[in-house]
SELO-884493 format. One record per residue (C-alpha): x, y, z; residue number from 1; residue in one letter. Coordinates in Angstrom, 2 decimals, always signed. Example, Ala and Ser with C-alpha at 12.3 -4.5 7.8 and 13.67 -1.06 7.14 Angstrom:
BEGIN
{east: +12.30, north: -4.50, up: +7.80, resi: 1, resn: A};
{east: +13.67, north: -1.06, up: +7.14, resi: 2, resn: S};
This chain:
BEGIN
{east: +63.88, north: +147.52, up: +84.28, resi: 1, resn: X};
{east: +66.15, north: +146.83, up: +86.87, resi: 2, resn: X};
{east: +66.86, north: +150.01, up: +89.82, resi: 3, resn: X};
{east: +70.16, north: +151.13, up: +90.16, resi: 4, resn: X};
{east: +70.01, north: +150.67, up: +93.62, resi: 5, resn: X};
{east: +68.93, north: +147.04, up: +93.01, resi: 6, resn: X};
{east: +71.86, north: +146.30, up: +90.49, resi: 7, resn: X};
{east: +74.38, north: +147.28, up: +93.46, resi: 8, resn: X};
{east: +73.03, north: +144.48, up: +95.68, resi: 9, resn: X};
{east: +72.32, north: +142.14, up: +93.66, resi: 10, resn: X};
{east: +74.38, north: +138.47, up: +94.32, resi: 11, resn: X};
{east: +75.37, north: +139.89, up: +97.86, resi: 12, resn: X};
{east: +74.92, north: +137.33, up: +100.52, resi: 13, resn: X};
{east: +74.45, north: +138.10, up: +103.82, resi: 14, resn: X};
{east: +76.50, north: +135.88, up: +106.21, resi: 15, resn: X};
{east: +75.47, north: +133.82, up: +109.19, resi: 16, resn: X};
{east: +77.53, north: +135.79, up: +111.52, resi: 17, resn: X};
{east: +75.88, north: +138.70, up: +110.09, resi: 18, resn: X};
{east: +72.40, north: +137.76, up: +110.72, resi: 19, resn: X};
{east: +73.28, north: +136.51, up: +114.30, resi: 20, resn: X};
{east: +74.25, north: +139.81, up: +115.18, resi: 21, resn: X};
{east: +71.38, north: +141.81, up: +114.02, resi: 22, resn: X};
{east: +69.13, north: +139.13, up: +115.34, resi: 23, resn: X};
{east: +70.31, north: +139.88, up: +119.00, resi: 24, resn: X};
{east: +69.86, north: +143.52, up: +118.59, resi: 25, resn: X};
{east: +67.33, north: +143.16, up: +117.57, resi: 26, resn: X};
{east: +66.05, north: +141.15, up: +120.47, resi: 27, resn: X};
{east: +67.77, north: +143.15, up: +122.89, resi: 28, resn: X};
{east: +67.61, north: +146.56, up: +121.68, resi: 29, resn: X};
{east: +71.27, north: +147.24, up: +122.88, resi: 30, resn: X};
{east: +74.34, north: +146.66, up: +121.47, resi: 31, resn: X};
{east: +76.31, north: +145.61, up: +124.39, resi: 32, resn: X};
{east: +73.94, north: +143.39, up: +125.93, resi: 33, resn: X};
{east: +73.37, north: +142.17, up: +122.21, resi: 34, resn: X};
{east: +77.38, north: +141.45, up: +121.87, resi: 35, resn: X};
{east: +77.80, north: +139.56, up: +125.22, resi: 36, resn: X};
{east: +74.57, north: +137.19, up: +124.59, resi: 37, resn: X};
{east: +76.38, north: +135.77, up: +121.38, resi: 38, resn: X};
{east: +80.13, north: +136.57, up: +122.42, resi: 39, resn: X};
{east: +81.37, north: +138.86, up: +120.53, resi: 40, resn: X};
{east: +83.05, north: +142.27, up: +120.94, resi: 41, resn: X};
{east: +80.94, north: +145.29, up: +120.62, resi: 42, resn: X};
{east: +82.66, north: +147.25, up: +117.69, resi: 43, resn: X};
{east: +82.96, north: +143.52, up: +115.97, resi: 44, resn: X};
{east: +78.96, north: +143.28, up: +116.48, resi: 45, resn: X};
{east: +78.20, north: +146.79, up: +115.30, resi: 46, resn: X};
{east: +80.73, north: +146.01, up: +112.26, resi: 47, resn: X};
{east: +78.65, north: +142.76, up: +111.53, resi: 48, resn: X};
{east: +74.95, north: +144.58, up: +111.27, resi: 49, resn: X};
{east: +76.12, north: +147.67, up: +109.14, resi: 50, resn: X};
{east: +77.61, north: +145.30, up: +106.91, resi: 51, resn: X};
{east: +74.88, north: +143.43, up: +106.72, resi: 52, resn: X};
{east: +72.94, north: +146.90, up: +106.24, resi: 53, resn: X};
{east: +75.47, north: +147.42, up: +102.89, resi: 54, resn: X};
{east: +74.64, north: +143.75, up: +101.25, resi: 55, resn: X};
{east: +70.66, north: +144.31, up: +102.26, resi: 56, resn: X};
{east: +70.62, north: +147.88, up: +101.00, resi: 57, resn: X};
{east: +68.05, north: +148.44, up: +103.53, resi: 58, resn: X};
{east: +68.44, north: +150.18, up: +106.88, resi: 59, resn: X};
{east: +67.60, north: +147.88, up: +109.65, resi: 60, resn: X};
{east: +68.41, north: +150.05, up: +112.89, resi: 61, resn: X};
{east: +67.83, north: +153.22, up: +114.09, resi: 62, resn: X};
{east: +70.77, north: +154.61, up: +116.37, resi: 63, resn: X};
{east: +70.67, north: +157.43, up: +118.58, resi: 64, resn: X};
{east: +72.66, north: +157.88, up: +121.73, resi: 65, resn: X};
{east: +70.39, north: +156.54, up: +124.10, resi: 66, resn: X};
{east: +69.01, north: +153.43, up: +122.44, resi: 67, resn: X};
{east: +68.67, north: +151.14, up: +119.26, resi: 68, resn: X};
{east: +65.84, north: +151.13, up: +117.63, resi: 69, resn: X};
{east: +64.76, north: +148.99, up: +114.75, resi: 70, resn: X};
{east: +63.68, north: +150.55, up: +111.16, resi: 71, resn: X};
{east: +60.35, north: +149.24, up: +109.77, resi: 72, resn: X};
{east: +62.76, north: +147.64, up: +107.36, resi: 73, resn: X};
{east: +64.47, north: +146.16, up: +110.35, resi: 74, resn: X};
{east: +61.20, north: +145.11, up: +111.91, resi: 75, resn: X};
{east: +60.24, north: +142.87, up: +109.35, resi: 76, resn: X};
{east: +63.94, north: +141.59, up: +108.40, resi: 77, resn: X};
{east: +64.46, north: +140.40, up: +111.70, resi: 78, resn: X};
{east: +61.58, north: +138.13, up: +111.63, resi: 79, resn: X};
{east: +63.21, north: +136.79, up: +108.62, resi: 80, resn: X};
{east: +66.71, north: +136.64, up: +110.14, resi: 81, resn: X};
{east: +65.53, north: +134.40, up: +113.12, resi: 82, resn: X};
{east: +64.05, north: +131.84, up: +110.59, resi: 83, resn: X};
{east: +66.84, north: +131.60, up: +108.87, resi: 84, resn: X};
{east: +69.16, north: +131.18, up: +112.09, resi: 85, resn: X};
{east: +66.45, north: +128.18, up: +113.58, resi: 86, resn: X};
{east: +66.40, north: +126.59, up: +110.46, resi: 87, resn: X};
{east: +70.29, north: +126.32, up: +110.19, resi: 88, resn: X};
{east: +70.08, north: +125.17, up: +113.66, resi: 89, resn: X};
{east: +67.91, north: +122.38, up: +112.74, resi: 90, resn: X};
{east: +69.83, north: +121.69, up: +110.09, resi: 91, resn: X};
{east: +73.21, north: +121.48, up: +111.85, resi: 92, resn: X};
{east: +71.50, north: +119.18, up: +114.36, resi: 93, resn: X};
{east: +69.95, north: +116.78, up: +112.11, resi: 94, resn: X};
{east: +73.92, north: +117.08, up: +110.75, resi: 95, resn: X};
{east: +74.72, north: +115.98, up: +114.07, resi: 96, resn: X};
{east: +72.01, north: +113.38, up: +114.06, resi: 97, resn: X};
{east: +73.30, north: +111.55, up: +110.38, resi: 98, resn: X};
{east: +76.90, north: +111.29, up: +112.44, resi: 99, resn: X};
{east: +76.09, north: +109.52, up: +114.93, resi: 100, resn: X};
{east: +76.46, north: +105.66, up: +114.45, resi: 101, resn: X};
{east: +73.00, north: +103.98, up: +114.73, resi: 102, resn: X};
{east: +70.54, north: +106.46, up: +114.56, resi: 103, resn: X};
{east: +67.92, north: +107.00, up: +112.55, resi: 104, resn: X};
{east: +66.37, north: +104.59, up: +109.77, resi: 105, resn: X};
{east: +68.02, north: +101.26, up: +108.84, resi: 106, resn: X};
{east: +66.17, north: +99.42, up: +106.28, resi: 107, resn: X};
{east: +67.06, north: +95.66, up: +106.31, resi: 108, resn: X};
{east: +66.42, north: +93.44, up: +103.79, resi: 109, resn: X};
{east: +66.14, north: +89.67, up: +104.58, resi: 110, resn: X};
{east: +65.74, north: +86.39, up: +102.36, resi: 111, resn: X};
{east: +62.98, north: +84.22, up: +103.69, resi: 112, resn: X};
{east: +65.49, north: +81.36, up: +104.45, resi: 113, resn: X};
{east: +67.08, north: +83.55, up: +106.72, resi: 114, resn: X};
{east: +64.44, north: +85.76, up: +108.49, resi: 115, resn: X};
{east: +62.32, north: +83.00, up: +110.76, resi: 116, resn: X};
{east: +65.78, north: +82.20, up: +112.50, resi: 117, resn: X};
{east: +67.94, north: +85.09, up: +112.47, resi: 118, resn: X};
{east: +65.81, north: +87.63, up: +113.14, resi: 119, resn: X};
{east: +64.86, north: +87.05, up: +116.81, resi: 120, resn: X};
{east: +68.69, north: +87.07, up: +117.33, resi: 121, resn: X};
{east: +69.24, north: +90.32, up: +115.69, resi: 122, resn: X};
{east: +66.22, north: +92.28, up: +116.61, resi: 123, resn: X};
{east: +67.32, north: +92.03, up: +120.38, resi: 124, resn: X};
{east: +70.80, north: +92.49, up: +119.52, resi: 125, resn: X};
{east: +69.71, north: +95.91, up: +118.03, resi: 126, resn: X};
{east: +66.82, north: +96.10, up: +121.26, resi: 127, resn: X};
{east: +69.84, north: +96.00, up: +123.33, resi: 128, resn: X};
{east: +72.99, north: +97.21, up: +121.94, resi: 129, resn: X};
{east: +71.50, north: +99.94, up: +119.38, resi: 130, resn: X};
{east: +67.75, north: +101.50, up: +121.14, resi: 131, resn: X};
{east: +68.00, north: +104.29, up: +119.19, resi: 132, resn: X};
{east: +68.14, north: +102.77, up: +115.76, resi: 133, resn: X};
{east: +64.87, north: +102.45, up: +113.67, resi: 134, resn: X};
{east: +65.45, north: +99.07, up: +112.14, resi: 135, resn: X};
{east: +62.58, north: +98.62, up: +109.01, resi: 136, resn: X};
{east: +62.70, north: +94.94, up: +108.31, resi: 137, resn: X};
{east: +61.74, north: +93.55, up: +104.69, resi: 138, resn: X};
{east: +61.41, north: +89.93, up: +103.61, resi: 139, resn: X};
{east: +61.83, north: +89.20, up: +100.17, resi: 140, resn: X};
{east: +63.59, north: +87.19, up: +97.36, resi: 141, resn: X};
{east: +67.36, north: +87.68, up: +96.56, resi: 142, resn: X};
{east: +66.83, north: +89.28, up: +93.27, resi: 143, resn: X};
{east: +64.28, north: +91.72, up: +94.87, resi: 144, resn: X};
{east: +66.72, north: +92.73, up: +97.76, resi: 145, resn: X};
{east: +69.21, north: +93.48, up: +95.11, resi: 146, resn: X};
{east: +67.29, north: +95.69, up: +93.38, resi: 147, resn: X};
{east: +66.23, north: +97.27, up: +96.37, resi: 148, resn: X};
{east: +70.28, north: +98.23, up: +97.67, resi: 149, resn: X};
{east: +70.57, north: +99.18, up: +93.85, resi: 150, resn: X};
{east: +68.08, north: +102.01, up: +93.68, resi: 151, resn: X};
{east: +68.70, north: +102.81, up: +97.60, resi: 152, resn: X};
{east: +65.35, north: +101.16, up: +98.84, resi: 153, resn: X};
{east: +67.03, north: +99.37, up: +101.15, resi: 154, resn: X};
{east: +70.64, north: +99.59, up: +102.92, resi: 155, resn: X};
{east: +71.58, north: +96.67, up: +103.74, resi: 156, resn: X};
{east: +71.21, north: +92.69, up: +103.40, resi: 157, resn: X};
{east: +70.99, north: +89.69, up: +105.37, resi: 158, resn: X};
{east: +70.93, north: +86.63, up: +103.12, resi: 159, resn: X};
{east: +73.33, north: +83.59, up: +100.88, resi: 160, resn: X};
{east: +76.06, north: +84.51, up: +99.22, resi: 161, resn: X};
{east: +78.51, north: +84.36, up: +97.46, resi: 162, resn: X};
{east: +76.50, north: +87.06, up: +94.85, resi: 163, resn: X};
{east: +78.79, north: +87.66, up: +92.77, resi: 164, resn: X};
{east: +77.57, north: +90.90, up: +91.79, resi: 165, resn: X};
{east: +79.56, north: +93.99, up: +90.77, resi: 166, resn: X};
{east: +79.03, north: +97.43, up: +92.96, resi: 167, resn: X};
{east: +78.17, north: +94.74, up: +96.53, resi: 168, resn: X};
{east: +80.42, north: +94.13, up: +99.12, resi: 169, resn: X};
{east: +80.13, north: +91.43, up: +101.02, resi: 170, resn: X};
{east: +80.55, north: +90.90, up: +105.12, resi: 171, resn: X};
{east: +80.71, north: +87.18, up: +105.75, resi: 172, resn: X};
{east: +79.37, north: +86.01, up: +109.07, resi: 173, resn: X};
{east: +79.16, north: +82.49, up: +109.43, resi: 174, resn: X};
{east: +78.61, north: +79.24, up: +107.97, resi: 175, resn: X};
{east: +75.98, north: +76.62, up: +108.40, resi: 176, resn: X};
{east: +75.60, north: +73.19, up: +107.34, resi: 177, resn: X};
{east: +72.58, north: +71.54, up: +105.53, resi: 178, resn: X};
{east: +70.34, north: +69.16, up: +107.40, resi: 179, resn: X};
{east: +68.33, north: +66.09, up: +105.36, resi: 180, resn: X};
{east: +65.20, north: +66.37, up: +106.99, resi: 181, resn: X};
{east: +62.96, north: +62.66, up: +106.34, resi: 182, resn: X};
{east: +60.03, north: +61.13, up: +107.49, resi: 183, resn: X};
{east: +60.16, north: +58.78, up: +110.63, resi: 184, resn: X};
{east: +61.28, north: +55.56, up: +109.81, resi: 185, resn: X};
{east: +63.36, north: +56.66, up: +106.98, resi: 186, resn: X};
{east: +66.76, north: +54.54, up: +106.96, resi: 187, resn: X};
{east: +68.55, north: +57.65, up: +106.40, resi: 188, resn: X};
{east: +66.86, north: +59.33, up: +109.57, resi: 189, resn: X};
{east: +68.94, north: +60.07, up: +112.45, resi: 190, resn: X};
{east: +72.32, north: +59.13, up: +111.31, resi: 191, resn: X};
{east: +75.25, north: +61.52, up: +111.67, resi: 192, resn: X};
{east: +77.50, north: +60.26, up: +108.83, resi: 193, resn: X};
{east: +75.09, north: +60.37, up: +105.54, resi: 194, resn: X};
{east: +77.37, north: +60.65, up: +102.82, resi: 195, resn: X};
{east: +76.66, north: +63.36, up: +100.14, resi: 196, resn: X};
{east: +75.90, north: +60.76, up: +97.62, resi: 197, resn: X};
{east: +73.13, north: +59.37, up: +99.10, resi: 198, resn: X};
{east: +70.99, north: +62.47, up: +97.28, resi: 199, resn: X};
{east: +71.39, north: +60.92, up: +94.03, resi: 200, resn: X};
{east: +68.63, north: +58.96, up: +94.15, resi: 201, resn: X};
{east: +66.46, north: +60.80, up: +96.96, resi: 202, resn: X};
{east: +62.69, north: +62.16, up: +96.25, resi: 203, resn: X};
{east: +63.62, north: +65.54, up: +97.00, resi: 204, resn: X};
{east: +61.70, north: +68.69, up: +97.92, resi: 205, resn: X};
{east: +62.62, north: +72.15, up: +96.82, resi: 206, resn: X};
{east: +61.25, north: +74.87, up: +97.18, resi: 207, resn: X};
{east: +59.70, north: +77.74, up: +93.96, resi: 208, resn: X};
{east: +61.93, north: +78.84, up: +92.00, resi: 209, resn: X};
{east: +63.47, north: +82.47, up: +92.80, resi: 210, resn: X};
{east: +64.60, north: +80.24, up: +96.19, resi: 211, resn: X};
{east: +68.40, north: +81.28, up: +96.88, resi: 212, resn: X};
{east: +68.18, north: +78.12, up: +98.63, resi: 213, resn: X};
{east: +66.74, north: +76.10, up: +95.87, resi: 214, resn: X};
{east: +69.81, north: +77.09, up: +93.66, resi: 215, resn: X};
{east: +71.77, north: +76.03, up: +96.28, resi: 216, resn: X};
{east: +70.53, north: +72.63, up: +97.28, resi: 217, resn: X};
{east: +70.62, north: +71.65, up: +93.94, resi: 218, resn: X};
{east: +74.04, north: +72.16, up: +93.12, resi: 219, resn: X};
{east: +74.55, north: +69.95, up: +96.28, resi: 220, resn: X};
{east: +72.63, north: +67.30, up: +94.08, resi: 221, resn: X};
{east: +74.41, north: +67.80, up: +91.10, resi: 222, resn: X};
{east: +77.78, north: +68.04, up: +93.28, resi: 223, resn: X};
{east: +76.93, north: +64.63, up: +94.65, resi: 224, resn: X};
{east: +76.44, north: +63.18, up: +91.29, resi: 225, resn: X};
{east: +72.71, north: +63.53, up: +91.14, resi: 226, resn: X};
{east: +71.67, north: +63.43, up: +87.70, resi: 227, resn: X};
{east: +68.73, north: +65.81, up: +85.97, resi: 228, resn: X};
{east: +66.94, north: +62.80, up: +85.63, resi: 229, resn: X};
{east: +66.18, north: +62.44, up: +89.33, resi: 230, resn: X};
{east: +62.72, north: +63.13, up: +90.71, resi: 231, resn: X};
{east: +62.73, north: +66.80, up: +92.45, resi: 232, resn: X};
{east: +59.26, north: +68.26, up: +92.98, resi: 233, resn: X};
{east: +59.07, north: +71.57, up: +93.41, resi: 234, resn: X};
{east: +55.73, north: +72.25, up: +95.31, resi: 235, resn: X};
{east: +56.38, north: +74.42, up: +98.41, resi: 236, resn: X};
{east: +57.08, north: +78.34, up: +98.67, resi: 237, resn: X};
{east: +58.29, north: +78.46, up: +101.81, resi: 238, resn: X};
{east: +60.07, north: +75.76, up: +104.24, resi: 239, resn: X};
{east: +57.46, north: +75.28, up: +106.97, resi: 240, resn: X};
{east: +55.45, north: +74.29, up: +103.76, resi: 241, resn: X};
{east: +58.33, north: +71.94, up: +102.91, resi: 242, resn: X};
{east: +58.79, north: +69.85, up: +106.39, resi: 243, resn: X};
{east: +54.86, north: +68.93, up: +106.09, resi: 244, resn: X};
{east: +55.38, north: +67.28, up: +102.46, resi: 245, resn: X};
{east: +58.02, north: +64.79, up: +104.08, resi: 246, resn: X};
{east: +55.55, north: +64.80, up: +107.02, resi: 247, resn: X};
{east: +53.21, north: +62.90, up: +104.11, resi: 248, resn: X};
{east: +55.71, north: +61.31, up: +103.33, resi: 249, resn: X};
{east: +56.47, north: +62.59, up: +99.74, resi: 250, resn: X};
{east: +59.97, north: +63.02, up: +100.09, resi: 251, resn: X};
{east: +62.69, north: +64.53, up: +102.04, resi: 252, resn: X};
{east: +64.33, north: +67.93, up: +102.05, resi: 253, resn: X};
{east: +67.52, north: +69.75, up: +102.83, resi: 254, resn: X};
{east: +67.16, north: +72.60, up: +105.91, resi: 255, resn: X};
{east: +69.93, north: +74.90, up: +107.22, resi: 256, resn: X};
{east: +70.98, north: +73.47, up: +110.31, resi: 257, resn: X};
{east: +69.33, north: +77.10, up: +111.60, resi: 258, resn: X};
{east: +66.01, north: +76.44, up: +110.78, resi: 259, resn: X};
{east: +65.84, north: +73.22, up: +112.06, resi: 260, resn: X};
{east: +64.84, north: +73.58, up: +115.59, resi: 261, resn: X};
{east: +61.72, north: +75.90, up: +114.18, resi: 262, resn: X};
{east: +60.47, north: +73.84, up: +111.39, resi: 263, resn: X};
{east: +60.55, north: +70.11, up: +112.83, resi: 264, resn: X};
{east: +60.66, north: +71.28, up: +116.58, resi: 265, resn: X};
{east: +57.02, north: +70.54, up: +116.99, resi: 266, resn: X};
{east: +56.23, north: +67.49, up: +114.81, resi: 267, resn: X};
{east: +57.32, north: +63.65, up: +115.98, resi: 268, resn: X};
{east: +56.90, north: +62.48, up: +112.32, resi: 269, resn: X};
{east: +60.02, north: +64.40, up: +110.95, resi: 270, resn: X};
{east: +63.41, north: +62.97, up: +111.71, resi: 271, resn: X};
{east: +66.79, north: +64.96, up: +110.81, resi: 272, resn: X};
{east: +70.19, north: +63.34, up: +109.55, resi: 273, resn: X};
{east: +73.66, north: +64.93, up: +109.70, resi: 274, resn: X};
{east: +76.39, north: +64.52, up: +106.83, resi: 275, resn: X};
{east: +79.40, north: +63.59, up: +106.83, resi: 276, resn: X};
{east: +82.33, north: +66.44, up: +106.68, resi: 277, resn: X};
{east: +82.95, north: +68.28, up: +105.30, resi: 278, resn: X};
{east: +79.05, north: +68.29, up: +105.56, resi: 279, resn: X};
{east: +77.16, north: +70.43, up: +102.43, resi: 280, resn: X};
{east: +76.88, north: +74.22, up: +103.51, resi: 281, resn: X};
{east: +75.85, north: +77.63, up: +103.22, resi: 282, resn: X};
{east: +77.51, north: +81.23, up: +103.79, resi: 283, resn: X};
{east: +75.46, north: +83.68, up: +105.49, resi: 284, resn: X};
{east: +76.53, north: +87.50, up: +104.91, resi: 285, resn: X};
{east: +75.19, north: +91.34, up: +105.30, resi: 286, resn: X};
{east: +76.14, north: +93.15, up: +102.42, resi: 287, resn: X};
{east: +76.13, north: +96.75, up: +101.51, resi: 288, resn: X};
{east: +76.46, north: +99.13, up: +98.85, resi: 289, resn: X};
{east: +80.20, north: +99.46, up: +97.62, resi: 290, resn: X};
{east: +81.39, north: +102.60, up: +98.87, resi: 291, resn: X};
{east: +78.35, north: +103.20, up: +101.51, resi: 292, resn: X};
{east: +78.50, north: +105.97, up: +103.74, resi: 293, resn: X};
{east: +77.62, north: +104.44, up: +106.21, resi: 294, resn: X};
{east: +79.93, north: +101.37, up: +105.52, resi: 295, resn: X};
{east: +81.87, north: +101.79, up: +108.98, resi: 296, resn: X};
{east: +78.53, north: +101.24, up: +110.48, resi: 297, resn: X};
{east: +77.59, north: +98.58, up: +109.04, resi: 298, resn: X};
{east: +81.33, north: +96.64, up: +109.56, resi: 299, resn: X};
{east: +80.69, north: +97.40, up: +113.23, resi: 300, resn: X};
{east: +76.95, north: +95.52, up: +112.73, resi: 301, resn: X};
{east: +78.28, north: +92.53, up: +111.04, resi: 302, resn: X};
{east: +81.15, north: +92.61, up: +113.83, resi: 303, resn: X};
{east: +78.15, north: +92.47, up: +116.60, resi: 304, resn: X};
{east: +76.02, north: +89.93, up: +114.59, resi: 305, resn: X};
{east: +79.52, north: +87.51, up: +114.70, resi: 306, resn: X};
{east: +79.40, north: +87.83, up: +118.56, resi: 307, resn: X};
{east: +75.47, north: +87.69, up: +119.12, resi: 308, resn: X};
{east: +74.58, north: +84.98, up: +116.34, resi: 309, resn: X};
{east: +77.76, north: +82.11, up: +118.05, resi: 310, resn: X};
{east: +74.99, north: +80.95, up: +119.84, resi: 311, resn: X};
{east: +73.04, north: +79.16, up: +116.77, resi: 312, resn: X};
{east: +74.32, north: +76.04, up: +115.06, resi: 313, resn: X};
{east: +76.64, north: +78.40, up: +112.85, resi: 314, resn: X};
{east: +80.39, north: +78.32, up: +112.85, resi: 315, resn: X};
{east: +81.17, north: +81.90, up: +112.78, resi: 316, resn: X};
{east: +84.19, north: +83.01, up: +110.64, resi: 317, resn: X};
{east: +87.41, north: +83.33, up: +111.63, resi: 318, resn: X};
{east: +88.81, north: +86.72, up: +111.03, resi: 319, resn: X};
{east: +90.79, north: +85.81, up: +107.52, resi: 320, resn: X};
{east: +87.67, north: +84.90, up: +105.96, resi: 321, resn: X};
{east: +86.24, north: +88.06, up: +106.48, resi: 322, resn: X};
């Protein structure tokens, strides 16, 4: 059975200003010295702790005209009001924290035909430009990523596009041309004016499927007239793996003009040839959540990626292709 006296207070909430003010009487024990730590006036303080007294239905001081004295009721509330005062501190500061650009986590998610090249570029960028921002880096497949800014694992992409998928917005950052990487010797090695349908009869090497780039390289092929007929092995999970095959001379392959420097940089066997323009290409992009909250953030990353990433073989969109 519920008390009368219990009925009454029942659903009254105490206020913050309410416990701030018993709280410093309770630490100082007078109600002027109370009033000036927090800034208020003295009738407004000793307003603030009987009303808090009325929603409590306990008595939390005892006042005579010398001094303030807490109640046992008061003794043990006041522990109680200072916890509850911290922890809305701490939570206005971690408030505080969440507002300020770059801070905190940022999970980045990065295709693996992407993250060998980029990322040295955009980890300093964020070294330098952002040292308080946690950056989590994950390398996976396209489809995985997705998933991952779906269901809030992740919050944001590096990696191909166009997507084409509903509830992703795209920030374009630059484009790079394909590279026909070949064995030494090759007739096609080292020229600067290949013309795209010179893949329709190639031995070429893709990589696995689930390969972003795979999808892509072959719709160069079938864009250049390559037929299904034509030999394409598909034997490598990863480029490095890729630029040895035509090292043994099983075929050639197509590389972003990014990776090139890393993957054939140290072997003399492996020759690169440039296409004609409008050479075959590829759109690099970070891409968020629609609707993001931290969107602005993000717009401001992509701008500083633009600026920081001018420096690789990319050509770095203009602003109406954003």
């Amino acid at each position: 059975m519920v008390s009368p006296a219990h009925s009454v207070h029942k659903g009254k909430q105490p206020s913050l200003s309410q416990l701030r003010a018993f709280a410093a009487v309770a630490e100082h024990l007078h109600f002027r010295d109370a009033a000036a730590a927090i800034g208020m006036s003295q009738p407004a303080l000793s307003g603030a702790v009987s009303a808090l007294e009325e929603a409590l239905g306990v008595q939390l001081l005892e006042r005579t005209t010398r001094k303030v004295l807490l109640s046992p009721a008061g003794e043990r509330l006041a522990v109680r009001a200072r916890a509850v005062l911290d922890a809305v501190g701490e939570l206005l500061e971690e408030a505080e924290a969440v507002r300020a650009p770059f801070t905190g986590v940022l999970r980045l998610g990065v295709i693996p035909t992407v993250a060998p090249y980029l990322l040295p570029t955009v980890l300093r960028l964020v070294h330098d430009r952002y040292p308080d921002l946690d950056l989590q880096v994950h390398e996976e497949q396209t489809y995985s990523l997705l998933e991952g800014l779906g269901s809030g694992r992740l919050d944001v992409l590096l990696l191909a596009v166009p997507l084409g998928v509903p509830g992703v917005t795209e920030l374009p950052l630059f484009d790079e041309d394909f590279v026909l990487v070949t064995q030494d010797g090759h007739p096609l090695g080292g020229r600067t004016d290949i013309p795209r349908d010179a893949l329709r009869e190639l031995r070429l090497l893709l990589l696995d499927e689930g390969h972003c780039l795979r999808d892509q390289a072959l719709d160069i092929c079938r864009e250049a007239g390559r037929t299904d007929g034509a030999a394409v092995t598909t034997t490598a999970a990863g480029l490095s793996t890729l630029v040895q095959l035509v090292a043994g001379g099983l075929g050639v392959t197509l590389l972003p003009h990014t990776a090139v420097r890393v993957e054939t940089g140290r072997n003399p066997s492996l020759v690169t040839g440039r296409f004609a323009d409008p050479a075959p290409s590829r759109r690099v992009a970070l891409a968020m959540r629609t609707g993001a909250a931290r969107a602005a953030e993000f717009q401001e990353l992509a701008e500083a990626l633009r600026g920081a990433l001018a420096a690789l073989p990319v050509r770095v969109l203009p602003a109406e292709a954003r």
